[in-house]
N, CA, C and O atoms as CSV, one atom per row, in Angstrom:
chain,resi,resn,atom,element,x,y,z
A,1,UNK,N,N,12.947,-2.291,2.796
A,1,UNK,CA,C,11.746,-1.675,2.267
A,1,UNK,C,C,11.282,-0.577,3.226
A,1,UNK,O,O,11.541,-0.616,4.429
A,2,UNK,N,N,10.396,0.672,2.487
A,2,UNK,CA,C,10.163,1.474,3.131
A,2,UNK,C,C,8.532,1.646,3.124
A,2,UNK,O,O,7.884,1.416,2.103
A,3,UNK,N,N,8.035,1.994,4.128
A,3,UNK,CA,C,6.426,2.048,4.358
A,3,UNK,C,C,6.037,3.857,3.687
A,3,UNK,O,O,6.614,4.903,3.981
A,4,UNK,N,N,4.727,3.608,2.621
A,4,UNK,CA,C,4.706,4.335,2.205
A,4,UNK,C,C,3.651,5.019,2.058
A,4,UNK,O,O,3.607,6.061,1.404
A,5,UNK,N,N,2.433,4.360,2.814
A,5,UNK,CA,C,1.672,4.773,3.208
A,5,UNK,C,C,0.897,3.541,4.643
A,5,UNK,O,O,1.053,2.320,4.641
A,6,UNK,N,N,0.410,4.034,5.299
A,6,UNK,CA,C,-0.296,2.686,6.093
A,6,UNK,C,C,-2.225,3.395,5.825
A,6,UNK,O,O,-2.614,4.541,5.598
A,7,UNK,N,N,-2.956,2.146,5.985
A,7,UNK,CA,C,-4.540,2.279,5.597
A,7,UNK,C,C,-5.093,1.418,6.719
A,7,UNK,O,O,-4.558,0.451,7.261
A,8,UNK,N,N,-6.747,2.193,7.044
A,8,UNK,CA,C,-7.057,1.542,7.866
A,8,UNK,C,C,-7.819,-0.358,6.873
A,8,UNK,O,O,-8.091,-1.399,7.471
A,9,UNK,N,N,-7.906,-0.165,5.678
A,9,UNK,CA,C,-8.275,-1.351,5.592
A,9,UNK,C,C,-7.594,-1.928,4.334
A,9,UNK,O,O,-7.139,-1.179,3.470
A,10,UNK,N,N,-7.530,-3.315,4.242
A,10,UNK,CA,C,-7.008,-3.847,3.054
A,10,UNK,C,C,-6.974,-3.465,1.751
A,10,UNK,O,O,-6.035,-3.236,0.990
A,11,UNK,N,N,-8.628,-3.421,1.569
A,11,UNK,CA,C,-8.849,-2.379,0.136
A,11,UNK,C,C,-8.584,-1.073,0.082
A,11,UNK,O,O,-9.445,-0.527,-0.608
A,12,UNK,N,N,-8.100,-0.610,0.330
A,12,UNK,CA,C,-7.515,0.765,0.701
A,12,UNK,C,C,-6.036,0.629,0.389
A,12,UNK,O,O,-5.616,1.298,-0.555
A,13,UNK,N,N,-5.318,-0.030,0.951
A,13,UNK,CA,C,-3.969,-0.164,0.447
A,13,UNK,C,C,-4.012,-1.022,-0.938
A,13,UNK,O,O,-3.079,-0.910,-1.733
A,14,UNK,N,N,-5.107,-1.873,-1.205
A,14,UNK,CA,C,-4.676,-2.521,-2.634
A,14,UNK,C,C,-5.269,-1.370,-3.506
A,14,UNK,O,O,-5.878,-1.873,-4.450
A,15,UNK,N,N,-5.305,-0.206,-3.527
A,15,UNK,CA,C,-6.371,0.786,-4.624
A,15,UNK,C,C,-4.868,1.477,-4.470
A,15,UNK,O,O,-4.426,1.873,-5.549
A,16,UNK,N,N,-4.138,1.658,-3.502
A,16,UNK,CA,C,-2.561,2.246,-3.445
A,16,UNK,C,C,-2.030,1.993,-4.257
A,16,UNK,O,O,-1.602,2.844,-5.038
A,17,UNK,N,N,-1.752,0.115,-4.473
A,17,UNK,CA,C,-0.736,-0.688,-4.586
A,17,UNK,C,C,-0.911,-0.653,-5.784
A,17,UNK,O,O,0.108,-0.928,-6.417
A,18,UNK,N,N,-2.389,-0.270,-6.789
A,18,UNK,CA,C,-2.727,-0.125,-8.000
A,18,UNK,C,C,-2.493,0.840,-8.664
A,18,UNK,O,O,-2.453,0.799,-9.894
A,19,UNK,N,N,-2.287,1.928,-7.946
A,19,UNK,CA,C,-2.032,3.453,-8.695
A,19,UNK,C,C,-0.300,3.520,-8.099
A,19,UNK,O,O,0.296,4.568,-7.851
A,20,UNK,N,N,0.034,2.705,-8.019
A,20,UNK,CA,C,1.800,2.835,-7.738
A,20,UNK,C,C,2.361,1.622,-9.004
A,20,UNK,O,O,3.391,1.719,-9.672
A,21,UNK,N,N,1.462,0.648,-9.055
A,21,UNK,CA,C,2.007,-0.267,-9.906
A,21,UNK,C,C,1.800,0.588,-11.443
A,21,UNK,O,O,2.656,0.572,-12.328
A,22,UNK,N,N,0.485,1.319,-11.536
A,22,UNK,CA,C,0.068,2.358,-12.861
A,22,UNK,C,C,1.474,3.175,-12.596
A,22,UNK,O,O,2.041,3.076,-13.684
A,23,UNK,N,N,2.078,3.705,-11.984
A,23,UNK,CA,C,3.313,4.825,-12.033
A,23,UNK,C,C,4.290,3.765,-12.073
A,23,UNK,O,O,5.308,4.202,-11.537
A,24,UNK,N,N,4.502,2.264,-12.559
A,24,UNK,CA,C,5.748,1.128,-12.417
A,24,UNK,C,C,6.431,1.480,-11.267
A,24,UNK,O,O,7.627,1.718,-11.434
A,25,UNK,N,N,5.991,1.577,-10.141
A,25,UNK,CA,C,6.304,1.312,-8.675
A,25,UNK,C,C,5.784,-0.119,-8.425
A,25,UNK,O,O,4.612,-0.481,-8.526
A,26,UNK,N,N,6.994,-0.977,-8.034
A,26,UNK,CA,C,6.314,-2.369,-7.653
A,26,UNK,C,C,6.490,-1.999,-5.939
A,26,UNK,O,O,7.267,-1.252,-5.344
A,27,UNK,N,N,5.211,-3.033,-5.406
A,27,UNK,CA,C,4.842,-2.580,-3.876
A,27,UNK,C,C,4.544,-3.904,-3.291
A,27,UNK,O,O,4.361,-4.951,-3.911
A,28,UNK,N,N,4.516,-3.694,-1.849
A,28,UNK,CA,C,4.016,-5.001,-0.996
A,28,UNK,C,C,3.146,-4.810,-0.285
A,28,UNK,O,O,2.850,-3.616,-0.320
A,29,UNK,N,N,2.575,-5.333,0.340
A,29,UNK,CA,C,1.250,-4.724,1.293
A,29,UNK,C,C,1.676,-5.658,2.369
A,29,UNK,O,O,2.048,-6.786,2.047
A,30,UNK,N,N,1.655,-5.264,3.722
A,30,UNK,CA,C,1.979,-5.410,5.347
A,30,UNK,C,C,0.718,-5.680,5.897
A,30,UNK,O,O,0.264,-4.800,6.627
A,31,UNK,N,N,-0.017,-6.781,5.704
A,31,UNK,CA,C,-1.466,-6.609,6.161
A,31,UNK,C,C,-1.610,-8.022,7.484
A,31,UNK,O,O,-1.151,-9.161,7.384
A,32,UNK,N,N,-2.302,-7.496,8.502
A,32,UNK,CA,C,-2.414,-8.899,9.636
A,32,UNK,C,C,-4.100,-9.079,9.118
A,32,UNK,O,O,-4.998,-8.367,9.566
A,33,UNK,N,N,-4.262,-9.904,8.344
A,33,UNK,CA,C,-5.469,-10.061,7.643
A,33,UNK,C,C,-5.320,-11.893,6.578
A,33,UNK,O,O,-6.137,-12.216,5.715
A,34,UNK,N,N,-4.667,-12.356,6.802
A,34,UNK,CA,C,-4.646,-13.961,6.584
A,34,UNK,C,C,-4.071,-13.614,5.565
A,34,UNK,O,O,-3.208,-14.472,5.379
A,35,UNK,N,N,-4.022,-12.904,4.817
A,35,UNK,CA,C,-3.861,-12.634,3.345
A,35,UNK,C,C,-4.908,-12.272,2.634
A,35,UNK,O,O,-4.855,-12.229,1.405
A,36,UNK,N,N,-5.764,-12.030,3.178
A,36,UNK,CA,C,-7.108,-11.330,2.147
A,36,UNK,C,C,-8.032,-12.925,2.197
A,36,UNK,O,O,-8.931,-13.112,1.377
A,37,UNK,N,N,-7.682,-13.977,3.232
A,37,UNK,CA,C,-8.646,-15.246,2.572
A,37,UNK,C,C,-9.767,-14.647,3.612
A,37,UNK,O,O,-9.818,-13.859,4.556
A,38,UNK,N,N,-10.558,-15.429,2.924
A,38,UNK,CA,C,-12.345,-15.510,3.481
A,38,UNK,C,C,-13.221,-14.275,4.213
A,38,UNK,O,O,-14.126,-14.274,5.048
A,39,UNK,N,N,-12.282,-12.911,3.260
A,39,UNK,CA,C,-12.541,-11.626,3.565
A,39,UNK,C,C,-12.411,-11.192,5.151
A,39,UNK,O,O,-13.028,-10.259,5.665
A,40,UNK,N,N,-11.475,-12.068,5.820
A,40,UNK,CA,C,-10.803,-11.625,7.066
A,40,UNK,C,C,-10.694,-10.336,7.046
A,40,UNK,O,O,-10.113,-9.913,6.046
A,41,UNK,N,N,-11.210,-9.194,8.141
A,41,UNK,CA,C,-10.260,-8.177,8.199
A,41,UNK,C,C,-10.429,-8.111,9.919
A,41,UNK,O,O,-11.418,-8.231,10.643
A,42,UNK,N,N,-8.748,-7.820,10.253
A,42,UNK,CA,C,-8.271,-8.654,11.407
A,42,UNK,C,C,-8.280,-6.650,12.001
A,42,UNK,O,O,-8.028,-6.652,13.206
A,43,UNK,N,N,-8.393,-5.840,11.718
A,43,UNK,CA,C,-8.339,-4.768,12.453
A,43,UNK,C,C,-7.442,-3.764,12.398
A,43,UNK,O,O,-7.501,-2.583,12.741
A,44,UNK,N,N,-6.687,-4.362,11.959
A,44,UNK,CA,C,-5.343,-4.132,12.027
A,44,UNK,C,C,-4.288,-3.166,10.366
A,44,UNK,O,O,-3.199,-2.727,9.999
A,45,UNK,N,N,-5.530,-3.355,10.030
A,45,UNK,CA,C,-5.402,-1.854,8.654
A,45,UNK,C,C,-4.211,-2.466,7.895
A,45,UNK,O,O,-4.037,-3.639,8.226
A,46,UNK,N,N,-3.390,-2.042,7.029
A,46,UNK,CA,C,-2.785,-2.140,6.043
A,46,UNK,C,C,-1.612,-1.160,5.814
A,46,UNK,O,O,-1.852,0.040,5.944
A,47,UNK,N,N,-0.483,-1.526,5.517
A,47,UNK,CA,C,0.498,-0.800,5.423
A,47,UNK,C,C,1.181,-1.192,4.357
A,47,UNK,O,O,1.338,-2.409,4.261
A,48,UNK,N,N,1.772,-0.315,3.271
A,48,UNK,CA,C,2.155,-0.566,1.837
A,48,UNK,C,C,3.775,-0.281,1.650
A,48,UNK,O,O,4.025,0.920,1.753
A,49,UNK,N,N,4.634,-0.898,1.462
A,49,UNK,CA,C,6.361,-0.994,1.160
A,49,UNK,C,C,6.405,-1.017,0.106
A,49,UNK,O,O,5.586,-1.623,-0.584
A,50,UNK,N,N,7.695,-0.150,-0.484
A,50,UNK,CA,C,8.149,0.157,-1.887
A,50,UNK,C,C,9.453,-0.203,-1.232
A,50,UNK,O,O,9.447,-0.243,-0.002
A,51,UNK,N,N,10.535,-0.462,-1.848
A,51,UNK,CA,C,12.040,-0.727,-1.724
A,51,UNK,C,C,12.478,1.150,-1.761
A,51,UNK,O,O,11.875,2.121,-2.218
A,52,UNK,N,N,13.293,1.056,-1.319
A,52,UNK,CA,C,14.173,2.232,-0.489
A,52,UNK,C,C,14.167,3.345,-1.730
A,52,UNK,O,O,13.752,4.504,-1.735
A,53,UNK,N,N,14.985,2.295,-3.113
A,53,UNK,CA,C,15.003,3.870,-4.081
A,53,UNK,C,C,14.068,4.410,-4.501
A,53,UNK,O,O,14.190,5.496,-5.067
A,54,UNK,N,N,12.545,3.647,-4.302
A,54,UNK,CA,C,11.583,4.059,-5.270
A,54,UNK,C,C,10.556,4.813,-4.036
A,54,UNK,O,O,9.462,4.989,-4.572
A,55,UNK,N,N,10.529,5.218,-2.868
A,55,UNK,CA,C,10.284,5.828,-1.898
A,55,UNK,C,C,10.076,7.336,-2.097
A,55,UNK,O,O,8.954,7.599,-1.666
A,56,UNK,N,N,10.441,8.001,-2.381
A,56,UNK,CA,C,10.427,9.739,-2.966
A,56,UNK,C,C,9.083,9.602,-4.021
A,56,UNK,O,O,7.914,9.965,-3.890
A,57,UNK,N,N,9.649,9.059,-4.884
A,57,UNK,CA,C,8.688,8.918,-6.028
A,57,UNK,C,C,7.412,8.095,-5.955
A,57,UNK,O,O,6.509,8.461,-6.706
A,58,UNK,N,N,7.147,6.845,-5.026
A,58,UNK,CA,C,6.018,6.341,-4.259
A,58,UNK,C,C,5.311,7.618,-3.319
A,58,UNK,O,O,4.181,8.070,-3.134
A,59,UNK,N,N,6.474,7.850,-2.932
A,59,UNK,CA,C,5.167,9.082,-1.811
A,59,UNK,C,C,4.502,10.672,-2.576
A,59,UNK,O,O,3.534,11.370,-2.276
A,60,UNK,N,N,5.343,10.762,-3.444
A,60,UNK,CA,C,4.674,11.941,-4.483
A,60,UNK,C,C,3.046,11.682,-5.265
A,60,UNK,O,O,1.912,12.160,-5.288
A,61,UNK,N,N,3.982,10.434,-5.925
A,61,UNK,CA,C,2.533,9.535,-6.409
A,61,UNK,C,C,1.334,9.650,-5.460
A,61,UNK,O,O,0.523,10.553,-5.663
A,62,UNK,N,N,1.136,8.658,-4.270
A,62,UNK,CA,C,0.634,8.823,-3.351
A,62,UNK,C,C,-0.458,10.145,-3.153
A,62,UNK,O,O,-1.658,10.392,-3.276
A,63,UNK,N,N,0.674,10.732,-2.804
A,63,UNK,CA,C,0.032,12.486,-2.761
A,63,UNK,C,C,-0.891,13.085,-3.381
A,63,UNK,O,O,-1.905,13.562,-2.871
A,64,UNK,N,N,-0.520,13.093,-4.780
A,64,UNK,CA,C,-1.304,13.119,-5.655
A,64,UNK,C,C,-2.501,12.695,-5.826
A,64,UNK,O,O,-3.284,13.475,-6.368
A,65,UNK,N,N,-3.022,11.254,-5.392
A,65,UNK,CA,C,-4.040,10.951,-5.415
A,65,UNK,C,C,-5.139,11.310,-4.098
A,65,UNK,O,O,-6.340,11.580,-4.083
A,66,UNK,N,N,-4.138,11.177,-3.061
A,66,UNK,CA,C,-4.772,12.062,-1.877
A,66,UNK,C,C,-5.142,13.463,-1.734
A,66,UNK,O,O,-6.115,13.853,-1.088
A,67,UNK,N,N,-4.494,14.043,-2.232
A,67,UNK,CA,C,-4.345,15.424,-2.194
A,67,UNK,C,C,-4.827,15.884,-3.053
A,67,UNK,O,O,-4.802,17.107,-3.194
């Protein structure tokens, strides 16, 4: 898997992981945050993986909404 964007906070990469799953990009989120229980946020921001082929087309997406 390839990192395709990193965020400083959880909700930030799941608003990613939502407008990549809207373009049928399936994604993972890299988070040191328990897993999202008891609204932990461990500091440590968020980083979002797409598998290797869908990488070009995850980071365009991406763009788009940033840009």
């Amino acid at each position: 898997m390839i990192e395709v964007g990193a965020y400083p906070t959880r909700q930030e990469a799941e608003l990613a992981k939502a407008v990549l799953a809207a373009s049928g990009i399936a994604s993972v989120l890299d988070a040191d945050d328990a897993g999202g229980a008891l609204g932990l946020d461990l500091g440590g921001g968020a980083r979002l993986l797409v598998e290797d082929r869908d990488a070009e087309l995850a980071a365009s997406v991406l763009a788009g909404v940033d840009g």
